[in-house]
C-alpha positions as CSV (number, residue, x, y, z in Angstrom):
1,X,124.5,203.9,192.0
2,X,127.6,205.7,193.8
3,X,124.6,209.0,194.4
4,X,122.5,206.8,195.9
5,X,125.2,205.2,198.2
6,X,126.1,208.2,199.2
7,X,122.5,209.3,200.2
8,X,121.5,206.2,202.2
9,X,124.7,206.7,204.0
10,X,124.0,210.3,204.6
11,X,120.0,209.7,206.2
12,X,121.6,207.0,208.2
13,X,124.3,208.7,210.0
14,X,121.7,211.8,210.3
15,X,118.8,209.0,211.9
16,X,121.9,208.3,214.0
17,X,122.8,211.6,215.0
18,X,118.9,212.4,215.8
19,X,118.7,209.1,217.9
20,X,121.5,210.6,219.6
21,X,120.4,213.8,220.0
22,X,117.1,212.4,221.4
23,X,118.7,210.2,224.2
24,X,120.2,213.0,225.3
25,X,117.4,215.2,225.2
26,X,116.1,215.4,229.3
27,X,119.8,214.7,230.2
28,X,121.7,217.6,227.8
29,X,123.3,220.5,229.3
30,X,120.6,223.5,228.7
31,X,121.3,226.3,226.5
32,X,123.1,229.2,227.9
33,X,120.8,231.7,229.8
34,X,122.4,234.8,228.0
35,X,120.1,237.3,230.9
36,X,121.6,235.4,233.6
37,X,125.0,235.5,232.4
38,X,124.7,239.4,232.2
39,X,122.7,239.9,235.5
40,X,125.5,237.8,237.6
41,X,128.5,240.1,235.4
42,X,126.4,243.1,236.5
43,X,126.3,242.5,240.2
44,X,130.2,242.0,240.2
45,X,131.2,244.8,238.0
46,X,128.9,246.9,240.2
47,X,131.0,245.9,243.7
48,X,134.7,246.7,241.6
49,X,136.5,250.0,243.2
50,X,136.3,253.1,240.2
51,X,139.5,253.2,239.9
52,X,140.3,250.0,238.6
53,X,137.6,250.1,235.4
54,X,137.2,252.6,232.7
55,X,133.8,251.7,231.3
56,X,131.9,248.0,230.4
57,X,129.7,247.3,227.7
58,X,127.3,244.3,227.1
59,X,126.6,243.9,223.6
60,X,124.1,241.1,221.9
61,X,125.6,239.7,218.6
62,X,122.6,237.7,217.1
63,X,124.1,234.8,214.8
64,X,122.4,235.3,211.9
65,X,123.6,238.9,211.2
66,X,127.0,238.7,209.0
67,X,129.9,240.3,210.0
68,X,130.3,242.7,211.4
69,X,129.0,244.8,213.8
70,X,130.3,248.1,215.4
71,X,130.5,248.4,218.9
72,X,131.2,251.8,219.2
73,X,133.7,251.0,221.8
74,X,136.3,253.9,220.8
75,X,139.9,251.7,222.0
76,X,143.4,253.4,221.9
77,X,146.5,252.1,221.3
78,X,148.0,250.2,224.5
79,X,144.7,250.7,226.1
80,X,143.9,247.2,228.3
81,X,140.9,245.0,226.9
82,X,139.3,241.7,228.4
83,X,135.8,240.3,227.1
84,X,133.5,237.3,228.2
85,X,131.2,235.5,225.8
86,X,128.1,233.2,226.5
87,X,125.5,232.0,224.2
88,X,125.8,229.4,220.7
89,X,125.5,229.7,217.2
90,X,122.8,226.6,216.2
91,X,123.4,224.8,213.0
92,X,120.3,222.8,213.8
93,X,118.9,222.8,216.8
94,X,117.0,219.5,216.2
95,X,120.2,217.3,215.9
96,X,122.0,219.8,219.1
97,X,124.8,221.1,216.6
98,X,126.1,223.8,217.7
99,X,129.2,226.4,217.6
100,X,130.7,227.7,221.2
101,X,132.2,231.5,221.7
102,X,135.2,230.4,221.6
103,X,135.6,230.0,218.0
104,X,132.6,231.8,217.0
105,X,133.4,235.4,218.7
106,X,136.3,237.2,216.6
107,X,137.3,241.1,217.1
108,X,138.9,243.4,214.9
109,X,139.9,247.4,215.7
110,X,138.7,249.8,213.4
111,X,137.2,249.0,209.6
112,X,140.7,247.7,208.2
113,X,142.4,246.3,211.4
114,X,143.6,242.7,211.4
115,X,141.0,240.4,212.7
116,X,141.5,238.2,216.0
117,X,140.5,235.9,218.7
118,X,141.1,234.0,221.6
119,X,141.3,230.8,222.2
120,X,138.3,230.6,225.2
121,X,135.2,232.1,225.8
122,X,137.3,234.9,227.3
123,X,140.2,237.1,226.0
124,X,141.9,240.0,226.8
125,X,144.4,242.3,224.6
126,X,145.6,245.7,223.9
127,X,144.9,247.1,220.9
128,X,147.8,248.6,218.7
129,X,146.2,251.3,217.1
130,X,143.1,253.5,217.2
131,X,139.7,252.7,216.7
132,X,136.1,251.4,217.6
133,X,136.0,247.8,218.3
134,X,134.3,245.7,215.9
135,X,132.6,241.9,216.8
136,X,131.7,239.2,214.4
137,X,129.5,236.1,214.8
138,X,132.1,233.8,212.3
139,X,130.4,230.9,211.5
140,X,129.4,229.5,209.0
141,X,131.4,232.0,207.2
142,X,134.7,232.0,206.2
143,X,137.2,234.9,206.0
144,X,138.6,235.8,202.6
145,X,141.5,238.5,204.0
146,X,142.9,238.8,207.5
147,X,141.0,242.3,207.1
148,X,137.8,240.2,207.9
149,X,136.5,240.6,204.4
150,X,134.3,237.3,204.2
151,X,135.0,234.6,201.2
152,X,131.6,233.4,201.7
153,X,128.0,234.9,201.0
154,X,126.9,236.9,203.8
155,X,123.3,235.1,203.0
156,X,124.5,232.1,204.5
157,X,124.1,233.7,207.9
158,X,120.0,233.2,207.6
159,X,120.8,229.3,207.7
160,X,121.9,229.8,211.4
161,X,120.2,230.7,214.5
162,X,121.2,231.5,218.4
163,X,123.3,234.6,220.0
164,X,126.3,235.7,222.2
165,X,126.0,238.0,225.0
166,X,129.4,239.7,224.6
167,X,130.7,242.1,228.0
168,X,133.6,244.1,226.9
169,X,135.7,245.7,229.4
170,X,138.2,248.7,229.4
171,X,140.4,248.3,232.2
172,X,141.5,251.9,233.6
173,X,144.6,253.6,232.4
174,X,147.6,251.0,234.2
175,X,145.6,248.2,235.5
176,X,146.4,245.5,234.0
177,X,144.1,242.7,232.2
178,X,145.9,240.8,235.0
179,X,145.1,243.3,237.8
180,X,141.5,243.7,236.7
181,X,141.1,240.1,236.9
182,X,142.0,239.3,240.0
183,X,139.8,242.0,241.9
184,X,137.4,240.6,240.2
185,X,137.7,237.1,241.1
186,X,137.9,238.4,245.0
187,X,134.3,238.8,244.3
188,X,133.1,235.8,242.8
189,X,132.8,234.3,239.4
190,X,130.3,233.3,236.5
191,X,130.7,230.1,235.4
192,X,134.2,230.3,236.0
193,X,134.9,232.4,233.2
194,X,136.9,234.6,235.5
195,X,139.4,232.0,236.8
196,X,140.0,230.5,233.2
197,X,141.1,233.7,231.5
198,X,143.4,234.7,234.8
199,X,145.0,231.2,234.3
200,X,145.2,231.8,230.7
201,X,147.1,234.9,231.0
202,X,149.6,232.9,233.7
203,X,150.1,230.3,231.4
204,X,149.8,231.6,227.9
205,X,149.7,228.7,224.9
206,X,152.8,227.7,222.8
207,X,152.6,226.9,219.4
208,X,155.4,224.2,218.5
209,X,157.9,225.7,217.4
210,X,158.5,225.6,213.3
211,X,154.9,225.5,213.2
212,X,151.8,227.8,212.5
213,X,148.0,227.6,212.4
214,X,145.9,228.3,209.7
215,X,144.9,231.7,209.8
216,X,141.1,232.0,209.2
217,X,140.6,229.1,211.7
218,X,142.4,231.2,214.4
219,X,144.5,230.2,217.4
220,X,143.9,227.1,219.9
221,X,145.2,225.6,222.7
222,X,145.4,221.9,221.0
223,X,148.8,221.3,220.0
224,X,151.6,221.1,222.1
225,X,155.0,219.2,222.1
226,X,155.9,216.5,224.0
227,X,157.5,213.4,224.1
228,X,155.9,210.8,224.6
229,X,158.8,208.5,225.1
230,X,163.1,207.9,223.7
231,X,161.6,206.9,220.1
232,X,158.5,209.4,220.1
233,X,159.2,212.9,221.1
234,X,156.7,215.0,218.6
235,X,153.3,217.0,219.0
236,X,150.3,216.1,221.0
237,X,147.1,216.9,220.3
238,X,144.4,217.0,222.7
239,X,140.9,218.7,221.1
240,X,137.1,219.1,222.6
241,X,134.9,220.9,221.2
242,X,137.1,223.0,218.9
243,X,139.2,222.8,215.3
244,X,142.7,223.5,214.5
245,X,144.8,223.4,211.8
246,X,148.7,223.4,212.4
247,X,150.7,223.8,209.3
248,X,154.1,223.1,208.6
249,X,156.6,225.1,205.5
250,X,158.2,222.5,203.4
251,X,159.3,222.7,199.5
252,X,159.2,219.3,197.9
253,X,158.9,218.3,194.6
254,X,155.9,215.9,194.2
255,X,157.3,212.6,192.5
256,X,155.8,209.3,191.5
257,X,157.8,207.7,194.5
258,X,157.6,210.8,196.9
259,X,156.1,209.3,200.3
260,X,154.8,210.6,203.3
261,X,155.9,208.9,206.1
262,X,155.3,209.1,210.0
263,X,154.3,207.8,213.5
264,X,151.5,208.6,215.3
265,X,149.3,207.3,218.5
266,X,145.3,207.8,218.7
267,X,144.2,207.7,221.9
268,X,140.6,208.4,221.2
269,X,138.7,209.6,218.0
270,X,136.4,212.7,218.3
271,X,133.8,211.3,216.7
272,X,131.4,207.8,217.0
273,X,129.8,207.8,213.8
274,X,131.4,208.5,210.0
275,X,132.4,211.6,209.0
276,X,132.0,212.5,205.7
277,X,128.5,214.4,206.7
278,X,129.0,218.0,207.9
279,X,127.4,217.4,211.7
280,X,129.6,214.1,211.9
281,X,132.6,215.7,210.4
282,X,134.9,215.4,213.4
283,X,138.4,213.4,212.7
284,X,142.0,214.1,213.9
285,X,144.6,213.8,210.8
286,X,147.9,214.5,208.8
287,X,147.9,216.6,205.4
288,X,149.6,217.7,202.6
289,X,149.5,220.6,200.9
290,X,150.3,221.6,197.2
291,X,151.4,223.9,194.8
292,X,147.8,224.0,193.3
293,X,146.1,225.3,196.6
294,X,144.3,222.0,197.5
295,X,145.2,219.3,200.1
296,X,145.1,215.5,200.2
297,X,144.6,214.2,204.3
298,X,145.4,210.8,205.8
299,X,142.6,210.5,208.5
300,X,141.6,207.2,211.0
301,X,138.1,207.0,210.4
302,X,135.9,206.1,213.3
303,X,133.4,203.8,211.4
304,X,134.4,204.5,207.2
305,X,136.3,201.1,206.0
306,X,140.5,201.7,204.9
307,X,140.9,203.0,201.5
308,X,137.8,204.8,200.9
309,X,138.0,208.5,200.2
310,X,136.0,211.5,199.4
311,X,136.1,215.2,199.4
312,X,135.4,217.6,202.3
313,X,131.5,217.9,203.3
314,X,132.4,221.1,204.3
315,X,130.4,223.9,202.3
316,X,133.6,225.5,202.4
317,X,136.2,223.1,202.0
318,X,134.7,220.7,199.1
319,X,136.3,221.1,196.1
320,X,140.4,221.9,198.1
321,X,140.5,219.5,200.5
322,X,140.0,215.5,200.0
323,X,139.8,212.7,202.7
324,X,141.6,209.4,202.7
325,X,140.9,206.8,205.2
326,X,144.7,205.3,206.6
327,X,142.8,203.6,209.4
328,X,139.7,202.7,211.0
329,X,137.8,201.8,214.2
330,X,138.5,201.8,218.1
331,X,141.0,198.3,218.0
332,X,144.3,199.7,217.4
333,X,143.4,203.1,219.6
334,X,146.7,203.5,222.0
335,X,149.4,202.2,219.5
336,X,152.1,203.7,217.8
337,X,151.7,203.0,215.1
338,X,154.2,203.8,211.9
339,X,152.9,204.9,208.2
340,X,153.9,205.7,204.9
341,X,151.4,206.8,202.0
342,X,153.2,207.2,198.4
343,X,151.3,210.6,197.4
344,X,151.6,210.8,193.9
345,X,149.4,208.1,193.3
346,X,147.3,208.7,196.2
347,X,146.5,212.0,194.3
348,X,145.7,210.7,191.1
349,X,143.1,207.9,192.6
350,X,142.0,210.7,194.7
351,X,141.8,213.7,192.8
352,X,142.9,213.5,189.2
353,X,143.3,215.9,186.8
354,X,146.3,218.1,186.0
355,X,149.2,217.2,188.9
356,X,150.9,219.6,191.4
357,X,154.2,219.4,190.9
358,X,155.4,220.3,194.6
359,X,154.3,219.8,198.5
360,X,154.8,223.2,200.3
361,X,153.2,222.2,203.7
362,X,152.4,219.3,206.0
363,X,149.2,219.7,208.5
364,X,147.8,218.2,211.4
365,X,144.2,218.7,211.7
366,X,141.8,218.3,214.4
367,X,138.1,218.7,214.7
368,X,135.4,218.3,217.2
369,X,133.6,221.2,216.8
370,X,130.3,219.5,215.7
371,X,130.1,216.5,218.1
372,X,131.4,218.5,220.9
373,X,133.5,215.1,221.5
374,X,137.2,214.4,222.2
375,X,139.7,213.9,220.8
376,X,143.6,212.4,221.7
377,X,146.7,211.7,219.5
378,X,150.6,212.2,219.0
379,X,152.6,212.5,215.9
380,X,156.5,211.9,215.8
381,X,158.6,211.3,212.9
382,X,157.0,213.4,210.1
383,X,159.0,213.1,206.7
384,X,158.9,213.7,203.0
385,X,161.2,211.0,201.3
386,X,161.6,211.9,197.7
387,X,164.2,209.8,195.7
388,X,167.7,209.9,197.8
389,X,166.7,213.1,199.8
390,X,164.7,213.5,203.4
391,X,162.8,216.1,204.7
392,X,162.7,216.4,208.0
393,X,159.4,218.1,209.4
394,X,159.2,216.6,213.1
């Protein structure tokens, strides 16, 4: 019965999501015109003095090709680096779910440099060693080592369509990424690509400090701190069209009475319809992590009741990471609002099975990357109570 449950909820949220997708069909943005994108680059790069480029490259990086793919852009160390993106990566182009550059464009120098990205559809960077310059389409992989070996089959490329036109440029020997930049924008821009990695580079993004993101998701520009007011300074999150995972260190034995407690403030929920289906699966919420490698997360649920939970829909996330609905719906949006979620048993109704015996990190999450929506919140007063002892984490 559950199976079946499950499936009529599924083909409804995906009737939604095509209804959707359908009302929005004359009015949608159109796909990125990858030609015009390089002819505009072109006619700039051609009106830049000599002295201020080495050499530019435009290079098509087709989706459903696996990581990754040689330029054979030879970079040396301290040598000065910006690229622009345009195009998508289509999980289905019938229900408009797409991935932007931004996330989906990752570089790496040499075969067994560390992999990286930016945070935009632009980036610039100096390399610290020798090597060609290596792009890779990323999703719907998932890296496996910081290397850019992939966790994932490569096979699962041929379920993905689209492209990026990728212009890589090597700024000339003491120009800076800076420099370059701004003769550039003397003579126009491209869809303001220009002016978004000049302000970037003016006001570079701050993780909270005490805090890291996860890795193989890469960096953002969601999370900041703030304080919201005398009994709520914490982290903000503010997320469109993007994912990020900020994760906290802790060591805490996981008791029956160990509780998570803290205070946060939606704003606005990224997504409209319930999201336990991959193209839905946009939420903002607060995790923790064990000692066994998986994670339990406290999410506020746009449309799926209080109290129900379920694993990831994620491909690669089912079976480590499981979902528990705290709250739900649009009536409470704008509160603070304070919470406390004993985990021990929250894990055994969840998850089962042998138990972790300690917490070793506390997340935030935040996704819109499938609705392209947005998505508003602030956390304050994170803490691990176990027994007599508190554990501070914001």
């Amino acid at each position: 019965m559950r199976i079946v449950q499950e499936t009529a909820a599924t083909v409804e949220v995906l009737a939604r999501l095509g209804a959707q997708a359908l009302r929005k069909g004359f009015a949608k943005d159109p796909a990125p015109d990858t030609t015009a994108f390089e002819r505009r680059l072109r006619t700039l790069l051609a009106q830049v003095p000599g002295d201020l480029i080495n050499d530019f490259q435009f290079i098509r990086l087709p989706a459903n090709q696996p990581p990754w793919h040689d330029t054979g852009i030879a970079l040396a160390p301290g040598a000065t680096v910006t690229t622009f993106a345009c195009g998508r990566t289509y999980l289905s182009r019938a229900l408009d779910v797409y991935v932007d550059p931004h996330f989906q464009l990752w570089m790496r120098v040499g075969t067994d440099g560390i992999l990286f990205r930016g945070t935009r559809a632009t980036h610039s960077f100096m390399p610290e060693h020798a090597g060609n310059l290596h792009l890779a389409s990323y999703f719907p992989g998932e890296w496996a080592k910081p290397d850019g070996t992939l966790r994932t089959s490569p096979h699962d490329y041929r379920k993905v369509s689209g492209e990026m036109t990728v212009l890589v440029i090597r700024w000339a020997s003491g120009v800076t990424a800076a420099q370059g930049l701004e003769a550039l924008a003397r003579l126009g821009d491209v869809d303001g690509l220009i002016a978004a990695e000049r302000e970037r580079l003016a006001h570079p993004h701050a993780v909270p400090d005490g805090w890291q993101e996860l890795w193989f998701l890469g960096p953002s520009e969601i999370y900041t701190r703030c304080n919201e007011d005398s009994a709520h300074t914490g982290i903000c999150c503010h997320t469109h069209r993007d994912v990020a995972i900020l994760q906290r260190d802790v060591d805490v034995p996981l008791r029956p009475d160990t509780r998570l407690d803290w205070s946060w403030k939606v704003d606005q929920l990224p997504s409209r319809l319930r999201e336990d289906t991959v193209p839905t699966h946009d939420y903002l919420s607060i995790a923790v992590e064990f000692d066994n490698g998986l994670d339990l997360t406290y999410m506020w649920s746009a449309k799926l009741p209080v109290g129900h939970h379920f694993w990831c829909p994620l491909p690669t996330w089912k079976g480590r990471e499981w979902h528990w609905v705290v709250r739900s719906g649009n009536t409470q949006l704008g509160q603070w609002l304070d919470e406390s979620r004993t985990v021990y048993p929250d894990y055994q109704a969840a998850i089962g099975g042998v138990m972790p015996t300690r917490i070793v990190r506390v997340w935030l999450i935040s996704v819109s990357l499938f609705q392209r929506g947005e998505g508003r919140a602030a956390y304050a007063n994170i803490r691990l109570n176990h027994g007599d002892k508190t554990t501070d984490v914001q």
